[in-house]
C-alpha positions in Angstrom: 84.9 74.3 84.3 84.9 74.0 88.4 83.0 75.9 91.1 85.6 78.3 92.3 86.0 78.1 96.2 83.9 81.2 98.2 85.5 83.0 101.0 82.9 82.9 104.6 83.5 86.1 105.4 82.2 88.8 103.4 82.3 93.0 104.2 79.5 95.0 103.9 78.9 96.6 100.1 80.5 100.2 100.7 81.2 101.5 97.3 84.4 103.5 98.7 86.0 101.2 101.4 86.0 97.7 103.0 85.3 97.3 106.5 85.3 94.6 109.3 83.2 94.7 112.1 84.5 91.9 114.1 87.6 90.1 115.4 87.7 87.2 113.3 90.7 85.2 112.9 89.5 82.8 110.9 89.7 85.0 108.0 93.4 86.4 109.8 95.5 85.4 106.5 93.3 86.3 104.2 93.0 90.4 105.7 96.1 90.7 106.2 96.2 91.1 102.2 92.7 92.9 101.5 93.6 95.8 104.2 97.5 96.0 103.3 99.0 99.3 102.2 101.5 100.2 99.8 102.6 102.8 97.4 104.3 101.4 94.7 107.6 100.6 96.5 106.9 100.0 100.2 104.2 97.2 100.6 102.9 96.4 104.4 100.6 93.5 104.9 97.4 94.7 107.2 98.4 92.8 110.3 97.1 94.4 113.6 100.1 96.5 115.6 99.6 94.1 118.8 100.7 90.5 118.5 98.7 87.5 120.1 98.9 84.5 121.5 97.7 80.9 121.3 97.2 78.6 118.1 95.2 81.3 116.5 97.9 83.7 117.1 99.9 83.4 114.3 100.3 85.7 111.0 101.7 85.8 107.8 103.2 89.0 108.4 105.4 90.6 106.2 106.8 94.3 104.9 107.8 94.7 101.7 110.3 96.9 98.9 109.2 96.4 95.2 112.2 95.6 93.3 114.6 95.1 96.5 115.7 91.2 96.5 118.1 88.6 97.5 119.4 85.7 95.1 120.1 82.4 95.8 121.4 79.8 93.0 118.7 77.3 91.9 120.3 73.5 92.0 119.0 71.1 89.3 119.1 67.6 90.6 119.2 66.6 86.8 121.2 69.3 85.1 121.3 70.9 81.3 122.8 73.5 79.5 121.3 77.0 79.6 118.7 76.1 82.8 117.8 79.5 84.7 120.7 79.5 87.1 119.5 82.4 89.8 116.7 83.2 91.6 115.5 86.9 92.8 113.4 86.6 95.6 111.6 89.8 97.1 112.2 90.0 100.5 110.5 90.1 104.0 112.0 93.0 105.6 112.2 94.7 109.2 108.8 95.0 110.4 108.3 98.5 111.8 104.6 98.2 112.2 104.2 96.2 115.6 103.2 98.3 118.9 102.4 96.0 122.1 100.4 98.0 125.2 100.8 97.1 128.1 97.8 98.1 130.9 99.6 98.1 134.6 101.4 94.7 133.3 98.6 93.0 131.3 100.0 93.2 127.6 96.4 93.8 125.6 96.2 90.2 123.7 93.2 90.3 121.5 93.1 86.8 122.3 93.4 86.7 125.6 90.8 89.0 127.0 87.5 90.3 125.4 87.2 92.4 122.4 84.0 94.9 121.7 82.9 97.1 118.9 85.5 95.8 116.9 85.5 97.5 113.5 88.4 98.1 111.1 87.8 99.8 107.6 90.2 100.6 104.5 89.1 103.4 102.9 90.0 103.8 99.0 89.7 107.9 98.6 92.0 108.6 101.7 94.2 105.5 101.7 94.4 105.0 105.1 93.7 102.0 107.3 91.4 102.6 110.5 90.7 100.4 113.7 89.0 100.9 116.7 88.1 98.3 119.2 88.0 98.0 123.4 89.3 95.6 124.7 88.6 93.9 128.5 91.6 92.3 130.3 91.6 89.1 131.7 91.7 91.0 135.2 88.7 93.6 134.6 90.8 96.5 133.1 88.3 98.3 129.9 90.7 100.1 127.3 89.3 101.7 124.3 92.0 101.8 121.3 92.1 103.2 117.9 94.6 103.1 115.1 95.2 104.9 111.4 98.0 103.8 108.8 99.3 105.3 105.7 102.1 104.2 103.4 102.5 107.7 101.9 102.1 107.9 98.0 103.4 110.9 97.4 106.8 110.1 99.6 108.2 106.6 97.6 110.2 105.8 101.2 107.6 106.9 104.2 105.0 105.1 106.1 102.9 106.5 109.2 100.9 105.0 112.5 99.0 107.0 115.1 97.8 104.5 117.5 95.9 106.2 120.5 95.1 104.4 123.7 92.1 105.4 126.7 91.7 103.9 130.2 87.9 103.8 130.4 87.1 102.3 133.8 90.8 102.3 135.9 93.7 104.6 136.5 96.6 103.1 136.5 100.3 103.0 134.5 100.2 102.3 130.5 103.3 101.5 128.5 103.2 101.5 124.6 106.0 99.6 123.1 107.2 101.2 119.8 109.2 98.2 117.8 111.4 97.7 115.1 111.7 94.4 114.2 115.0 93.2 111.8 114.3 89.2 112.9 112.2 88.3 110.2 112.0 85.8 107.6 110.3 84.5 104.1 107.5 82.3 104.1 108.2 79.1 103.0 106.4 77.7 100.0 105.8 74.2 100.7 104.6 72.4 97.7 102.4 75.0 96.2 104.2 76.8 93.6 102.6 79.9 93.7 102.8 80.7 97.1 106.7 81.9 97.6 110.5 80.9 97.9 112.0 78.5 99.9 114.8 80.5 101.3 117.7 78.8 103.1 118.4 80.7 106.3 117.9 84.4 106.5 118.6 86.7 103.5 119.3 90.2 105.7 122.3 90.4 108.3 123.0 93.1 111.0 125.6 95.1 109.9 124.8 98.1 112.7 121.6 99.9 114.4 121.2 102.8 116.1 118.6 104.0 118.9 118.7 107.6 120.3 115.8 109.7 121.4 112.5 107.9 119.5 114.8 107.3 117.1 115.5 103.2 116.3 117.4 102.3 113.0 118.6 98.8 111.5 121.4 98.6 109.0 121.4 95.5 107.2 123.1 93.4 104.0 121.1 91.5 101.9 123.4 87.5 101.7 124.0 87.2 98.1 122.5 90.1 96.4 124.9 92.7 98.2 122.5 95.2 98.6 122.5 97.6 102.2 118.9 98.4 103.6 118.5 101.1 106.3 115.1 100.7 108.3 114.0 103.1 110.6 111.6 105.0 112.6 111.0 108.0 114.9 108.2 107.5 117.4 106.6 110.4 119.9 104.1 110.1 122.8 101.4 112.3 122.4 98.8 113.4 124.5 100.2 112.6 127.9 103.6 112.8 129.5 105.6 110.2 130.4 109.5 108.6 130.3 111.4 107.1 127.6 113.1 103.9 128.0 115.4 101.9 125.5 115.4 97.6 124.5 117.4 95.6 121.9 117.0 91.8 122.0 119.3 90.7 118.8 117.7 92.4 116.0 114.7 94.1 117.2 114.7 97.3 118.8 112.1 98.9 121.5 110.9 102.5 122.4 109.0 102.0 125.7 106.6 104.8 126.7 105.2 105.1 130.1 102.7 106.9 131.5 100.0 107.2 133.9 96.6 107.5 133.2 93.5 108.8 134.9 90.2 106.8 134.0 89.2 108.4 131.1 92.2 109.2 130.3 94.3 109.1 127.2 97.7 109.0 125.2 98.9 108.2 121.8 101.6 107.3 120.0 103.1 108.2 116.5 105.4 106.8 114.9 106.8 107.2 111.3 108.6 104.5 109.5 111.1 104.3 106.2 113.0 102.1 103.9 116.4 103.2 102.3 118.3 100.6 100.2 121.7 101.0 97.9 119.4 100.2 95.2 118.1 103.5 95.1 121.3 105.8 96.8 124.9 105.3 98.1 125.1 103.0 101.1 127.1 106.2 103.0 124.2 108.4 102.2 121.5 106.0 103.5 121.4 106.6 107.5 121.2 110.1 106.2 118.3 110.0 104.7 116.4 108.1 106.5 117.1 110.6 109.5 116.0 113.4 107.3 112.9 112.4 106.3 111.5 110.9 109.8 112.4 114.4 110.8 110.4 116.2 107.8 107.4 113.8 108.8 107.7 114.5 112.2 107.7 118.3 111.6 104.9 118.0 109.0 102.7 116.1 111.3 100.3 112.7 111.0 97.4 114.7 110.0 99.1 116.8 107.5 100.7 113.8 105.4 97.1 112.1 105.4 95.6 115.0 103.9 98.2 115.1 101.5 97.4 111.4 101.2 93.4 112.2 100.4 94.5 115.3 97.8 96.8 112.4 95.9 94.2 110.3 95.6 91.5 112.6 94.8 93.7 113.8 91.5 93.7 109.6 90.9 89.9 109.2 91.4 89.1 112.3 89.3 90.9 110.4 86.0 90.8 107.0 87.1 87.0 106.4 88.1 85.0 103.7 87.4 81.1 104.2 88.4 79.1 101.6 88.3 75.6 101.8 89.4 73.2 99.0 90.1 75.7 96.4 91.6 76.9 97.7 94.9 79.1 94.6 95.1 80.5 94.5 91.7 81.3 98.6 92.5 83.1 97.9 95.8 85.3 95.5 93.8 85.8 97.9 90.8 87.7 100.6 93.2 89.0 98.0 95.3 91.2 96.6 92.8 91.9 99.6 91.0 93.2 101.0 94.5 95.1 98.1 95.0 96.7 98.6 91.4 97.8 101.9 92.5 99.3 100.5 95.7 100.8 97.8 93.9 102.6 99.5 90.7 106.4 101.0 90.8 106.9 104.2 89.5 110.3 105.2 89.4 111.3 103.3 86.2 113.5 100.8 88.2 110.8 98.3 89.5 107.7 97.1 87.8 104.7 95.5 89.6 104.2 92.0 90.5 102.0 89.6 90.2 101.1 89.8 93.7 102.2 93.3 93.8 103.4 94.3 97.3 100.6 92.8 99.2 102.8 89.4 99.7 105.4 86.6 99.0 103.1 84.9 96.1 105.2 84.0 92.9 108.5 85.5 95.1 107.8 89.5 94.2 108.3 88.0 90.1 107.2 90.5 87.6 105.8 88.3 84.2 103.9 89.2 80.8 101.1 90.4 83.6 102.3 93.6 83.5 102.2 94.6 79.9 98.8 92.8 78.6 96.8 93.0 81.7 97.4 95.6 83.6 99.9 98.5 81.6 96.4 98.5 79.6 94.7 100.1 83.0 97.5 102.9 83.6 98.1 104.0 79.2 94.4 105.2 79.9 94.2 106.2 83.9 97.6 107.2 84.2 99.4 107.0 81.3 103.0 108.6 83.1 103.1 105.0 84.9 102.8 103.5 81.8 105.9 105.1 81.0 107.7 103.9 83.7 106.6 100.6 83.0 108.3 100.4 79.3 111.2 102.7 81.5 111.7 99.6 83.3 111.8 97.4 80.0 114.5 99.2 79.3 116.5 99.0 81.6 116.5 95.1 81.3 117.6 95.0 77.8 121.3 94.6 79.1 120.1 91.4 81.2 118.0 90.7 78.2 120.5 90.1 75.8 122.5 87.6 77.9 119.4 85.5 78.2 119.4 85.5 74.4 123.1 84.4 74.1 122.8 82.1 77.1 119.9 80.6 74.6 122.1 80.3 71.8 120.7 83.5 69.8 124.3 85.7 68.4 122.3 88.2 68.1 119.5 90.1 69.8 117.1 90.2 73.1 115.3 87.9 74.9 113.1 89.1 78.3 112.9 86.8 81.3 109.3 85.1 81.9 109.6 85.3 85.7 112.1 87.9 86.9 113.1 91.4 89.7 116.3 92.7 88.3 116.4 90.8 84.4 117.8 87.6 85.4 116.0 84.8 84.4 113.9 82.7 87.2 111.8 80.5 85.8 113.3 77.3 87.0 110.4 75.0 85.3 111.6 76.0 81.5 108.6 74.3 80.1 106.0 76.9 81.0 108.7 79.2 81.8 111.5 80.3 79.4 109.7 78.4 76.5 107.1 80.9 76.5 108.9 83.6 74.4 105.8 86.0 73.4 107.1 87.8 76.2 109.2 89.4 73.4 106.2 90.2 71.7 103.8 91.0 74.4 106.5 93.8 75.6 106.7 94.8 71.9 102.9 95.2 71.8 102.6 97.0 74.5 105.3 99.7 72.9 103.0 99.7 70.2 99.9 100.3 72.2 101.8 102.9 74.2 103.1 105.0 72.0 100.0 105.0 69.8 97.5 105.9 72.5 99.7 107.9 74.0 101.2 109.6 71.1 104.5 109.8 73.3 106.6 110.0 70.2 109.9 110.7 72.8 109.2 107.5 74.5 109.8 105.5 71.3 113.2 107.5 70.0 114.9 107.6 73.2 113.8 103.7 74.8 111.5 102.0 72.7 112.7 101.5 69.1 115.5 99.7 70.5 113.8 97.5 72.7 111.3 96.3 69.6 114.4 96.2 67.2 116.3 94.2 69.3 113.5 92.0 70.3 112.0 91.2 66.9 115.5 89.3 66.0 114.7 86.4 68.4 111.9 85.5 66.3 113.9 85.0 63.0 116.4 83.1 65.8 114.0 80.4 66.7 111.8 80.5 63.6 112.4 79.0 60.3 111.0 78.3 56.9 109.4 74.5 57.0 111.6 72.2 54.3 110.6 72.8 50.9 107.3 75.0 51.7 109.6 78.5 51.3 106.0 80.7 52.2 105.4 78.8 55.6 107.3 80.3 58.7 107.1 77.8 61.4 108.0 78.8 65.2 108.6 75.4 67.4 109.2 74.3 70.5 107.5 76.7 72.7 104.4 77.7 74.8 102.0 79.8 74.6 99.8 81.6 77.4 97.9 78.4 78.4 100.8 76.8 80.9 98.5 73.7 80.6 99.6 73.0 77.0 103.5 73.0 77.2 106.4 72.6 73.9 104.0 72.8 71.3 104.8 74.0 67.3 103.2 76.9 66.1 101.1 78.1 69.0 98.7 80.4 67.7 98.8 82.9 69.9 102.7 83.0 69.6 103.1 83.1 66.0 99.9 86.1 65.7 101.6 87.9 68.2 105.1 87.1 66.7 104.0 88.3 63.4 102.4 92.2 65.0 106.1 92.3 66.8 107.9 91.7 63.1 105.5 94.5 61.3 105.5 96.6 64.3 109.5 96.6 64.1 109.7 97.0 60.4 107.5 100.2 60.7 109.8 101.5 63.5 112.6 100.8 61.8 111.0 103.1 58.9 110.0 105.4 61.1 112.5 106.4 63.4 114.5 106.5 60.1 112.7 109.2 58.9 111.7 111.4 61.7 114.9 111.3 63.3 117.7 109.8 60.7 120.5 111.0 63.6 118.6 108.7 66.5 118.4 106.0 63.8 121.9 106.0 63.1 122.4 105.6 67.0 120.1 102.8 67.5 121.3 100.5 64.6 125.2 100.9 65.1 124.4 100.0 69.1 122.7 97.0 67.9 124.6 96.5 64.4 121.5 96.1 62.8 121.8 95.2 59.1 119.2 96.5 56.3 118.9 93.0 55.5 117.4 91.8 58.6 114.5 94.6 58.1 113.8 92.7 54.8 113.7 89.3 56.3 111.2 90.3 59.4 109.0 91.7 56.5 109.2 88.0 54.6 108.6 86.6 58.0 105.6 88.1 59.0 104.1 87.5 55.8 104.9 83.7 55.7 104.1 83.2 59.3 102.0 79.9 60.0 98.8 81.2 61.2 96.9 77.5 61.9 93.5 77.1 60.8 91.1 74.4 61.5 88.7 73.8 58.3 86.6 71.5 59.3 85.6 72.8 62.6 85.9 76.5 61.4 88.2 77.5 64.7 92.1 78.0 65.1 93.7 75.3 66.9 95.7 76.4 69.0 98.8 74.6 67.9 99.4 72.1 65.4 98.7 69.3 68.0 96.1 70.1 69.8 93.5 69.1 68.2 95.1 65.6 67.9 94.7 65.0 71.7 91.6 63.7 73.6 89.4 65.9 75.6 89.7 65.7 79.4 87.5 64.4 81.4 85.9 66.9 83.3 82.9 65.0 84.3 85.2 62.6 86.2 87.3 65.0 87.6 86.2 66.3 91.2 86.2 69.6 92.5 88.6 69.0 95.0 91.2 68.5 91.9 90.9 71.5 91.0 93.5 73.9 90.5 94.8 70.7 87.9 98.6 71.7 88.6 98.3 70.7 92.3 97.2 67.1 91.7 98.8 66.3 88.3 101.8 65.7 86.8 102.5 67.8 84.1 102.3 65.2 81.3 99.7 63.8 82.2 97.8 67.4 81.5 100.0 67.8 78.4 98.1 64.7 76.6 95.1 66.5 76.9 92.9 69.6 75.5 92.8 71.2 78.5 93.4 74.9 78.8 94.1 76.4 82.1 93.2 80.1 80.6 92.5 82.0 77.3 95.0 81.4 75.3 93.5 81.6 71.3 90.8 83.8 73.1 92.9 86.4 74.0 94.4 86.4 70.5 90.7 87.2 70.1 91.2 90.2 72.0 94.4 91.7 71.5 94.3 91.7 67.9 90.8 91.4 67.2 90.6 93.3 63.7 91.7 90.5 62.6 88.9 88.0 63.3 85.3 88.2 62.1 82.4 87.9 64.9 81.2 84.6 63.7 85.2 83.5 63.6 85.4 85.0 66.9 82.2 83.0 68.3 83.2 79.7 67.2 86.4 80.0 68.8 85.0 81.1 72.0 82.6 78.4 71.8 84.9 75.7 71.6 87.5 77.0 74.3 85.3 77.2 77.1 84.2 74.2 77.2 87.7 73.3 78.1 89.1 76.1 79.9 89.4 75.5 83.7 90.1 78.9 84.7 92.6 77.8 86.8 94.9 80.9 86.3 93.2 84.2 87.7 94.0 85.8 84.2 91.5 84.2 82.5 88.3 85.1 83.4 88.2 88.5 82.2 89.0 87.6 78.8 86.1 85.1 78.4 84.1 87.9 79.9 85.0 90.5 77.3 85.1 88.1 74.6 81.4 87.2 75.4 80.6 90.5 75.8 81.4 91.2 71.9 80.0 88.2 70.5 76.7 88.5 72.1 76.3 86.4 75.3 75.1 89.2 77.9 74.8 86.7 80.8 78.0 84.6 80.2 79.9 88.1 80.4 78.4 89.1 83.5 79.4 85.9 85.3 82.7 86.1 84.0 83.1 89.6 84.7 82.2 88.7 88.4 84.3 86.4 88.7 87.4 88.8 87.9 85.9 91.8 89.9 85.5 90.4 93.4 88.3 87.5 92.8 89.8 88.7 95.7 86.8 89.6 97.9 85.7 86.9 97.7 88.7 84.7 97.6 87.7 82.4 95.2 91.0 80.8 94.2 91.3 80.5 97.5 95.3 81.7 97.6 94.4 85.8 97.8 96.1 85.4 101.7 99.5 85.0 99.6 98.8 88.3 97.8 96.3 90.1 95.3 96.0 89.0 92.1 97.2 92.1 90.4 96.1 91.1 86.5 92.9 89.8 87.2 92.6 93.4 89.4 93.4 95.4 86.0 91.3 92.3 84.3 87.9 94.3 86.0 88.8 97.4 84.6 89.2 95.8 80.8 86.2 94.1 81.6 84.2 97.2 81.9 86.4 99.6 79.2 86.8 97.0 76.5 84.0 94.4 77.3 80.8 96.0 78.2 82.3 99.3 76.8 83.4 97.6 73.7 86.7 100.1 73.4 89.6 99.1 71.0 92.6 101.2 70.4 93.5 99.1 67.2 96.1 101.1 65.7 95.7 104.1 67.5 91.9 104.8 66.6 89.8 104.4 69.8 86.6 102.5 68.8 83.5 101.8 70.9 80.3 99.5 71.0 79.0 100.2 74.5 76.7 97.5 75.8 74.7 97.8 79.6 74.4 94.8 81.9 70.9 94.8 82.3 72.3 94.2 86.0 73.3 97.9 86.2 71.0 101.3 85.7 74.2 102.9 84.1 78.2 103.1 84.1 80.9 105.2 83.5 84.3 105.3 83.0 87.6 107.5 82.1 90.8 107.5 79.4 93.4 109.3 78.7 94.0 109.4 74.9 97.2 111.7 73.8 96.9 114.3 76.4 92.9 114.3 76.3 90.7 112.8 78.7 87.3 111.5 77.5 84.4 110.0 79.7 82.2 107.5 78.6 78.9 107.1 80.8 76.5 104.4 79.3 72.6 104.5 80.4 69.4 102.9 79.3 68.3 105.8 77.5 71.8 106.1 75.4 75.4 106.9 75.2 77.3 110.1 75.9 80.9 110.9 75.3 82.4 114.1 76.8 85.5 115.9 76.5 86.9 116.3 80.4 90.6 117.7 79.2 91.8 118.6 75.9 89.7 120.1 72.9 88.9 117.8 70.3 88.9 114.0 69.7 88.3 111.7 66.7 86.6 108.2 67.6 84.4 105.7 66.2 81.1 104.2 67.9 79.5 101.4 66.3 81.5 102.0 63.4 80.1 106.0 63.3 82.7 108.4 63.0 82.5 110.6 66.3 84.1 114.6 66.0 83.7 115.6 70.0 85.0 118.9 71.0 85.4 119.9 74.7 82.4 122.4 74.1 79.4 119.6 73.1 79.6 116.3 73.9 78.1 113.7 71.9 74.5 111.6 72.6 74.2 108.5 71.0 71.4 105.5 71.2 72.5 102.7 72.8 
């Protein structure tokens, strides 16, 4: 309903990279996200090596371990029973990034003396970070310097730098300053929710370090959490000869390098960098390892780990490719986000992926429902083996799980955290917090969608079937049969997606999604019973699941309160929404907008007001169930009082649109999503990258404008083209096959990239494809 905010500062359209061709820091904060690098587990922020001075000087730096956290208790000044009593918080840890120069004395200060020929560029197919500028001293002295960065995907605990330096009009003694630093510290969130924690005093404490050679390592213990972290890193002059000199000032150690220079001449530094925690390995075997592989990087080189680096990602690009031709902008944003996905996502089955991934503090490193309806969605058909990992992770929360169910008064059962790192419930606002328990169902539908697409039948015996089993009991917990009417199953007191519309009774999204958990695990149930009797047997007597609960999820799901508006022809979206005024939107000013910043919460509880989809993506999820004109009246009604305020929004209005016919309203949605954090327009991307709006684009293009649906397993398609675009093409991975699906004005052709044959439907048409002849259709 408002005009978003738009960023000044815009990079030119390269459909591979961004790239910056000036010092600007006004838009500091906000790069420091856009050119961070990560790899699933180490996330660091795109800050420059040198620091600066003055008031523009300062940073939002940060370095970051997915799934590595400190706790501190969350204190209630009004108290009640069952309130989420600790917070994870992801932390900021030792920054091993920073290199000051020093030019005979003059430390090179960006903001100080005179920058030329700035330019810095992140490029997606190599995944490396580049920077060269020269920079004038306040005294006269020209030096030319270039940088390259890489947070190694194919090592989970190694980073690399190689920052080179040339005198260009003085000889004269350089000294490059290779730092550690352990004195860091979380960003404090003020009064925007979204933005972090509010940490009191620091979380990591010097235990030891250790500095030998170019050798520098801190050894530190998390306050509450008890975890040990080992940072270190190995740095080497190259280039030029010189001496080796040795610093600690508290918790920040220093390599200096001197050496002296001829004009034109030059010398370089490189310098590798890990993270070791005891989440991960033994405290005693941590120092250990972190020696051994700076050594192995050391041996293997700079150059050879960032050609490892472009091979990795090549294999990514090759299944995971999105081509979009006609929109040069909307195409830089496409790979953009999808890179940042892949920088962003854990894969060792112990972490998950953020909603800010590991790009910064937003939302304190908390994983939510993101994960499994927005952006699992992306890896099942890019990647699908870190899809796995995903549900991997779900599983190992079910312990953590079921304590949150007993602390909420269910015997029996498992409950998931809305906001969470290790399983523990944080969510310290309950209201759009804990109350919204379709998290049981959105990780249960997600199983679903896994295991159908995937056909990963192993997946399901070994993990899944418990997880769903387990799950489906809550809603049998916190549902019941309304008095007297014994065919109407009523779920209260909760919240659905829209966190603008808190405590409602039968939120429709909740109770559809409630009833596909309840099916789902009565056909497991039947399943796993009879392709594996012996696995069944284990999963029921771990759970002590009684035959007669099957029964009852089947009377459940087919009694479940599905509300229905007659008059207007839409579904409400709970039983009293329809009963509350409209806000005002036309007295509302733009500056009030995001709502939750300038209102209390009641006061946007009285209203219909939706700060995302909500019914819509009920639309989208289980969308067999709907007819188009059902589908169009409910769209209709919902925008007109959606704010967008949450950055998972927009890309289901967009997709929605798409299928019901409104070509324009799609695009504009769809832009919205794809360059969100571009173009900052929620104006809050320098906390972090909005990861589901990120794997928002790529549903956008699959399942809006492609029209894909994996309903049950069957992959269906109704390709549309943007009349924007000359043609597009995308890739997924369906049960071991890959299939690409390029859409053009003069039709629609489906080919067989792996595998041999594949059954799908387009427009309804049955489809046979075989590797051999791909199929042409009209479009």
């Amino acid at each position: 309903m408002q005009q978003k905010h738009r960023r000044r500062h815009t990079f030119p359209l390269d459909p591979w990279g961004i790239r910056e061709t000036g010092f600007d820091t006004d838009s500091h904060f906000l790069d420091e996200t856009l050119f961070a690098l990560g790899n699933g587990y180490i996330g660091l922020r795109g800050s420059h090596e040198e620091t600066y001075t003055g008031p523009k000087g300062s940073s939002r730096d940060g370095s970051y371990l997915n799934g590595f956290y400190d706790t501190e208790e969350i204190h209630y000044p009004e108290n009640a029973y069952g309130l989420a009593r600790l917070n994870e918080f992801m932390l900021n840890v030792p920054n091993g990034k920073r290199i000051e120069c020093f030019i005979e004395g003059e430390r090179v200060d960006l903001l100080q003396g005179e920058v030329a020929d700035y330019e810095r560029a992140l490029d997606f197919r190599r995944g490396i970070v580049e920077r060269r500028f020269e920079w004038v001293s306040p005294q006269g002295r020209r030096i030319a310097i270039s940088s390259r960065r890489i947070v190694c995907l194919a090592h989970k605990h190694l980073y690399g730098m190689q920052y080179q330096v040339r005198a260009m009009n003085f000889s004269g003694r350089v000294r490059l300053v290779s730092i550690l630093d352990g004195a860091v510290k979380n960003l404090e969130a003020g009064d925007d929710p979204r933005v972090g924690s509010t940490v009191h005093g620091p979380s990591l404490h010097l235990l030891d370090l250790e500095q030998e050679g170019g050798y520098a390592a801190l050894i530190q213990r998390t306050t509450n959490s008890g975890f040990t972290l080992v940072s270190a890193i190995e740095s080497e002059l190259s280039g030029a000869s010189g001496t080796i000199g040795h610093a600690v000032h508290g918790q920040r150690i220093e390599t200096l390098f001197d050496c002296d220079l001829a004009r034109g001449g030059s010398a370089g530094l490189v310098k590798f960098g890990c993270y070791f925690s005891s989440r991960d390995f033994p405290e005693a075997e941590l120092a250990s390892r972190a020696r051994e592989t700076l050594r192995e990087a050391r041996l293997s080189g700079f150059d050879a780990l960032c050609a490892e680096q472009e091979a990795w990602l090549a294999d990514f690009w090759k299944q995971a490719d999105v081509e979009i031709a006609g929109d040069d902008a909307l195409q830089q944003g496409m790979r953009f986000n999808q890179f940042h996905l892949l920088q962003s996502v854990g894969r060792d089955g112990k972490s998950n992926i953020a909603a800010k991934g590991v790009t910064g503090e937003g939302y304190e490193g908390h994983y939510f429902w993101d994960t499994e309806i927005y952006i699992l969605p992306f890896f099942l058909y890019s990647k699908p083996d870190v899809a796995r990992k995903l549900l991997e992770y779900r599983y190992a929360g079910l312990p953590k799980a079921r304590e949150r169910a007993r602390q909420m008064a269910h015997g029996r059962g498992a409950l998931y955290p809305w906001r969470t790192i290790a399983g523990e419930e944080c969510s310290a606002y309950y209201p759009a917090g804990t109350a919204q328990y379709h998290i049981n169902a959105d990780i249960a539908y997600s199983i679903k969608q896994y295991v159908e697409i995937s056909g990963d039948m192993a997946y399901l015996l070994q993990y899944g079937a418990e997880i769903v089993l387990d799950t489906a009991r809550i809603w049998t917990g916190i549902g019941g049969y309304a008095p007297g009417e014994p065919d109407r199953f009523c779920i209260n007191t909760v919240t659905g997606p829209d966190e603008y519309t808190a405590i409602v009774n039968n939120n429709y999204y909740t109770n559809l999604m409630a009833q596909l958990h309840l099916r789902y695990a009565v056909e497991v149930a039947e399943t796993v019973m009879r392709a594996d009797p012996s696995a069944y047997a284990r999963i029921a007597a771990a759970i002590e699941l009684d035959p007669t609960e099957i029964a009852e999820w089947r009377r459940a799901a087919d009694c479940m309160v599905l509300p229905y508006d007659e008059k207007r022809g839409i579904h409400p979206q709970d039983d009293s929404f329809l009963s509350k005024k409209v806000w005002d939107f036309a007295a509302t000013p733009r500056a009030n907008y995001p709502l939750l910043l300038h209102y209390h919460p009641l006061v946007i509880y009285r209203h219909q007001v939706c700060k995302q989809a909500d019914v819509v993506l009920a639309l989208l999820l289980q969308g067999d169930r709907f007819t188009l004109e059902e589908k169009r009246r409910d769209f209709d009604y919902y925008e007109k009082i959606t704010t967008h305020d949450s950055s998972l929004s927009s890309c289901i209005f967009s997709i929605i649109a798409a299928e019901v016919g409104y070509a324009d309203k799609a695009y504009d949605y769809f832009m919205e999503t794809a360059r969100l954090d571009l173009d900052d327009t929620h104006g809050n991307t320098c906390h972090g990258v909005h990861t589901a709006a990120m794997a928002g684009t790529w549903l956008g293009v699959a399942c809006g404008f492609g029209g894909m649906r994996g309903y049950g397993g069957n992959l269906r398609f109704a390709p549309s083209l943007p009349r924007q675009w000359s043609h597009y093409r995308f890739r997924v991975h369906v049960r071991g096959q890959l299939l690409q699906v390029q859409v053009a004005q003069d039709g629609v052709e489906y080919r067989l990239l792996k595998g041999e044959h594949l059954n799908f439907a387009h427009r309804g048409e049955a489809v046979e494809l075989t590797r051999a002849r791909p199929a042409r259709k009209l479009p």
